[in-house]
C-alpha positions in Angstrom: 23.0 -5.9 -13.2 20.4 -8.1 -14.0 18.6 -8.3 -11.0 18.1 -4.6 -11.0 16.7 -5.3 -14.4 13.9 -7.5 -12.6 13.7 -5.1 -9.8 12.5 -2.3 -12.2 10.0 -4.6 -14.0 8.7 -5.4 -10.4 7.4 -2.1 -10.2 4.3 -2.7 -12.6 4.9 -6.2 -13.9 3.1 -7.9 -10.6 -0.3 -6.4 -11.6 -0.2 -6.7 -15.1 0.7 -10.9 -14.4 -2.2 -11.7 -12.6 -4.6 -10.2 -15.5 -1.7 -12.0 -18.7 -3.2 -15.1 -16.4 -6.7 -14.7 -17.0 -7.4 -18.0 -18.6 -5.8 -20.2 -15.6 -6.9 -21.3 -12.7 -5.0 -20.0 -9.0 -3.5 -16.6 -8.7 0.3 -16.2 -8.0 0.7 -15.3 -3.7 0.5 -11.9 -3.0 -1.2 -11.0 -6.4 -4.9 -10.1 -6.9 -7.1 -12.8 -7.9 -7.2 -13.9 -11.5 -10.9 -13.6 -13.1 -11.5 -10.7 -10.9 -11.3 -9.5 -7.3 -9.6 -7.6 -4.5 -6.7 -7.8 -2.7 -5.5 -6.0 0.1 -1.6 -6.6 1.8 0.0 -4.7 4.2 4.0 -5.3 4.8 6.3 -4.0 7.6 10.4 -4.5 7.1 12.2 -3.0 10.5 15.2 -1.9 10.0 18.3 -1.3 12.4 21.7 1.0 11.5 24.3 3.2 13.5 22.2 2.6 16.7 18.9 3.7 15.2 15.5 2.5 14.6 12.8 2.8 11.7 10.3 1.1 10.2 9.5 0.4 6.1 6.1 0.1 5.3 4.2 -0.6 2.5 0.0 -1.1 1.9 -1.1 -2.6 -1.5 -4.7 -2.8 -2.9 -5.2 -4.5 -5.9 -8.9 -4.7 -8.3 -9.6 -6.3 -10.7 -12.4 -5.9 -12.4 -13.4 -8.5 -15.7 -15.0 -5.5 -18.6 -16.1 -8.2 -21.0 -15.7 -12.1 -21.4 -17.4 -14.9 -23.7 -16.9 -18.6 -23.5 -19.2 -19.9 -25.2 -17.3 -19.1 -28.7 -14.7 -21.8 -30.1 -12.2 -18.8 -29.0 -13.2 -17.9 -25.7 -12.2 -13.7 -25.1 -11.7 -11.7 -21.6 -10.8 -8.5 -21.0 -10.2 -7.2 -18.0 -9.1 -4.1 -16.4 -7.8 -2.8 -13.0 -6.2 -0.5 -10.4 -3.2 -0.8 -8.1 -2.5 1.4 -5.6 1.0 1.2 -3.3 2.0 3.1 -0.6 5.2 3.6 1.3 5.6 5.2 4.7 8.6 5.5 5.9 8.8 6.4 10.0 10.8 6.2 13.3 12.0 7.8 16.9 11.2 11.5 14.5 10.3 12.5 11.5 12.1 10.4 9.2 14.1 12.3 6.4 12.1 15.8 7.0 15.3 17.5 7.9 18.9 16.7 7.2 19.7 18.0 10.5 17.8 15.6 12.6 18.7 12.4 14.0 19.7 10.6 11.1 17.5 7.3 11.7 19.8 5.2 9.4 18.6 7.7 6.5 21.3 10.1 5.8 24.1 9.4 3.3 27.8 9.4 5.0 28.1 12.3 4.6 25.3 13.4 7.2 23.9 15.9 4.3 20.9 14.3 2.5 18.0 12.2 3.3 15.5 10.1 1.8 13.5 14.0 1.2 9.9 12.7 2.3 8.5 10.2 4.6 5.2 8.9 2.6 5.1 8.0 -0.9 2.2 7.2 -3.4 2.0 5.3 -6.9 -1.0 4.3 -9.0 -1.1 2.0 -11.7 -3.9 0.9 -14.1 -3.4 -2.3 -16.2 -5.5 -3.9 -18.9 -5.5 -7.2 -20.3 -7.1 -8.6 -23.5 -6.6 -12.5 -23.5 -7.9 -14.5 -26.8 -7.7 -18.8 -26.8 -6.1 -19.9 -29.7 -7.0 -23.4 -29.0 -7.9 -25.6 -26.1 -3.6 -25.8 -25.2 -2.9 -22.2 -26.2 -3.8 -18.4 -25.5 -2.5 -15.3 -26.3 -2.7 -11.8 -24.4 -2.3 -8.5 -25.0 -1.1 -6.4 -21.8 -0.4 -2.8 -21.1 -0.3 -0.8 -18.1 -0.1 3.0 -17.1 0.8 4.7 -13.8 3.1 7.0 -11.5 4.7 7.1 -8.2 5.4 9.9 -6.0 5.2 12.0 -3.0 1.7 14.1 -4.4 3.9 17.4 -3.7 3.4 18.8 -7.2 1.3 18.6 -9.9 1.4 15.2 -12.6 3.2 16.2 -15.5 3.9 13.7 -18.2 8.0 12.8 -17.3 6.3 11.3 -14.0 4.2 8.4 -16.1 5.3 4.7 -15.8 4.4 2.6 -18.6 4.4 -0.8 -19.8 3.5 -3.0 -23.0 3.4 -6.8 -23.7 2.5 -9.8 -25.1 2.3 -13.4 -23.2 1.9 -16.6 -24.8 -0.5 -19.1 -22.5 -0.1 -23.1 -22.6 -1.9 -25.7 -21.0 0.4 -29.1 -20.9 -2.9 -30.3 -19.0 -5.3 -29.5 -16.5 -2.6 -29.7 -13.9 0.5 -27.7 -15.5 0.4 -24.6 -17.4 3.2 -21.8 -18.5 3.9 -19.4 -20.4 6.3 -16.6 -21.1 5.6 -12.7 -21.4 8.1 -10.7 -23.5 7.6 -6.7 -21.6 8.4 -3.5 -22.3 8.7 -1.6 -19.4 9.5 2.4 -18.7 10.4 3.5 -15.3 12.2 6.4 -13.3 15.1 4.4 -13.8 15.2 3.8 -17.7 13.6 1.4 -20.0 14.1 -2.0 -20.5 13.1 -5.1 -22.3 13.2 -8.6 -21.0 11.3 -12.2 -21.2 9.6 -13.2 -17.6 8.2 -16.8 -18.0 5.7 -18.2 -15.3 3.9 -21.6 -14.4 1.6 -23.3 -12.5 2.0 -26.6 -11.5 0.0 -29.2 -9.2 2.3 -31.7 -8.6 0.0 -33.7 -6.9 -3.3 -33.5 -4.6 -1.0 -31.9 -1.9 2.0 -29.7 -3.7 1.7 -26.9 -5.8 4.0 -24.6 -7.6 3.7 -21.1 -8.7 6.5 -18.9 -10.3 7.1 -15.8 -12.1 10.4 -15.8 -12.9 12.2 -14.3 -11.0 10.0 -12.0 -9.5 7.7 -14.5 -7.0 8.2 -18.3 -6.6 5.9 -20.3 -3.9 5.8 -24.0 -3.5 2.9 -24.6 -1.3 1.7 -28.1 0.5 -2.0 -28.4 1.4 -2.3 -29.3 4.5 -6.3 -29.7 4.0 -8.8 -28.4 2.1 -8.4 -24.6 3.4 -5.6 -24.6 4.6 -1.8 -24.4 3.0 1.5 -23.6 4.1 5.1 -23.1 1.7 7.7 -21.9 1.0 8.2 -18.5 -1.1 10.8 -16.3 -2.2 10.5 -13.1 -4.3 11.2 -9.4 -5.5 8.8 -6.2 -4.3 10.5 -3.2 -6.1 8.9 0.6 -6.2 10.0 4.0 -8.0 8.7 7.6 -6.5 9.3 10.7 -7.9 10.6 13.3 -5.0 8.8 16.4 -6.1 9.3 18.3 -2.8 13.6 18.6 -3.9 14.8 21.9 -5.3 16.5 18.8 -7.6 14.8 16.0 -9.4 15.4 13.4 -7.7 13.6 10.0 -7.5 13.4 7.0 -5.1 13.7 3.5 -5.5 12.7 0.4 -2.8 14.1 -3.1 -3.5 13.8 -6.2 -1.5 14.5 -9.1 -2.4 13.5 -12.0 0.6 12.5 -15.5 1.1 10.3 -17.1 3.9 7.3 -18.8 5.0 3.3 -18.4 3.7 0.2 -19.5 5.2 -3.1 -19.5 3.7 -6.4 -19.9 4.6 -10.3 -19.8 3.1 -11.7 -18.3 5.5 -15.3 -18.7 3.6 -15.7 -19.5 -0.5 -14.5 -16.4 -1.8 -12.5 -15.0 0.8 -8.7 -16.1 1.4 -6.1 -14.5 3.6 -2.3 -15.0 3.7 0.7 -14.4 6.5 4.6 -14.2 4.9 7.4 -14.1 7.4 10.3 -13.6 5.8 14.1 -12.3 6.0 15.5 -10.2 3.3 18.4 -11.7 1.0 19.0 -8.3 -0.1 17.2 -4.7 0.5 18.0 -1.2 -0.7 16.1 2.3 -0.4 18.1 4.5 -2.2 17.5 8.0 -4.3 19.3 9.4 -7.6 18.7 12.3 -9.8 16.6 12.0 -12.1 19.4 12.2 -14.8 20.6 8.4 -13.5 18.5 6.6 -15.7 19.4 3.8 -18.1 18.7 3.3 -22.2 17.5 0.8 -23.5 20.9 -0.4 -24.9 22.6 0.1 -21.8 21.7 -2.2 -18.7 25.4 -2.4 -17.2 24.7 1.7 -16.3 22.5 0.8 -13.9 25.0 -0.3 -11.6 27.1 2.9 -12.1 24.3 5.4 -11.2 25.1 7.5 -8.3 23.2 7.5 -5.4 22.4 10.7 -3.2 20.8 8.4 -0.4 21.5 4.7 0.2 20.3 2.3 3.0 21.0 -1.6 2.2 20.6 -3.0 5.8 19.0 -6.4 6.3 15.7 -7.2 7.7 12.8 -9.2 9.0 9.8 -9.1 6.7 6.2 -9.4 8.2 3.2 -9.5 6.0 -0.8 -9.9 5.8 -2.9 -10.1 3.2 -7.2 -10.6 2.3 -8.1 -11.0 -0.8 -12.3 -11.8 -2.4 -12.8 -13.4 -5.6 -15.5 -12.5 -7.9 
């Protein structure tokens, strides 16, 4: 139950990190640089079942964009703000889930009567951060975030926004390990939940680092020269979509859950790029009615929604990634 907890804060926590982390130094893997930047990953998961072939995949740009800093106050301030967009495309040997009647690609339920109800899937997300130093140790930021998922078949309404709130607190042991810890409030498709996600940043020494938000992305990295690194990494990518082309409403939900290798380079001073291969621990693309959400005082009924579409197979994970600082 409590993973699908962190699954559902996946879905606009990752954004809103990187910006909580405005006063330290090296973004989290896979998450748009800190002060402000771009990103831009692309990820592919294949996936195998009853004989058929299709392919997950899933583009992500992230900006962010600093509105307002000052450091030259015994407080230092930054603001920042941003946009996320993520994209799912779902495809195969035919049009993946445009007909219940076609070959069912892995997608249909056992039944052999529904399917995932759309093959691409949109979601935007705008986060803000305000980040004020208490002292030279300690920082404080404020963090919200708005968005929505969906296929784009109908008009936005205001059931289809995504919305989080939060507060992090920032220390700084020393130049070479911070944390802190981020109490969210987070409303999805699939309810609303509360929960603490703490997060560090450690050089251990001139060639090992480690980075963690916990549990959604942990990467211990060794430098294998100055623009170069390889690690280890293992982490959570979770998305919600509305499905507004259903008689129904329904909704969709991606989670995967995976562990692997990283490589990064600098390819010149502000530009990095990264390569994950991975295998998935656990993945799931599944849609509910829009009824099968959870309250706030009741995480256990997440496991005991009802699904009207369910795919957990396994899979290889391939992904690339540029980002520029700025």
């Amino acid at each position: 139950m409590k993973r699908n907890i962190f699954f559902a804060m996946a879905i606009i926590f990752l954004p809103v990190l990187t910006m909580a982390q405005a006063i330290n130094d090296g973004p989290l893997q896979t998450l748009a640089p800190k002060l402000g930047g771009i990103s831009i990953t692309g990820m592919m998961a294949p996936i195998s079942k009853n004989g058929e072939n299709f392919l997950i995949g899933q583009s992500v740009v992230d900006l962010s964009v600093p509105v307002y800093k000052n450091f030259k106050t015994s407080h230092p301030v930054i603001f920042k703000a941003g946009i996320r967009y993520q994209g799912l495309l779902l495809s195969g040997q035919s049009s993946v889930g445009a007909d219940p009647y076609e070959s069912n690609l892995g997608l249909n339920d056992f039944s052999g009567q529904n399917t995932v109800g759309g093959k691409t899937f949109h979601s935007f997300t705008i986060p803000l951060s305000y980040t004020y130093v208490l002292s030279p140790s300690k920082n404080i930021t404020a963090i919200a975030a708005a968005g929505f998922g969906g296929d784009l078949k109908k008009s936005l309404v205001s059931s289809d926004l995504i919305y989080t709130a939060g507060l992090r607190m920032g220390f700084h042991q020393n130049r070479n390990f911070k944390y802190g810890i981020t109490l969210l409030y987070n409303k999805t498709y699939s309810g609303v939940y509360v929960i603490p996600i703490p997060d560090i940043d450690w050089t251990i020494n001139e060639k090992w680092n480690l980075s963690a938000a916990l549990p959604i992305r942990t990467t211990l990295r060794y430098m294998l020269n100055s623009s170069q690194s390889i690690g280890a990494t293992f982490g959570l990518n979770a998305g919600e979509y509305r499905l507004n082309n259903e008689t129904t409403g329904k909704y969709l939900q991606f989670q995967q859950m995976s562990g692997g290798i990283v490589y990064d380079l600098k390819l010149w001073q502000n530009w990095k790029i990264n390569i994950l291969g991975a295998y998935t621990m656990m993945q799931k693309l599944q849609s509910f009615d829009n009824d099968q959400e959870v309250s706030l005082n009741n995480f256990g009924a997440l496991k005991d929604r009802k699904t009207n579409y369910s795919n957990q197979s396994k899979s290889m994970v391939i992904q690339g990634g540029i980002s520029y600082q700025f």
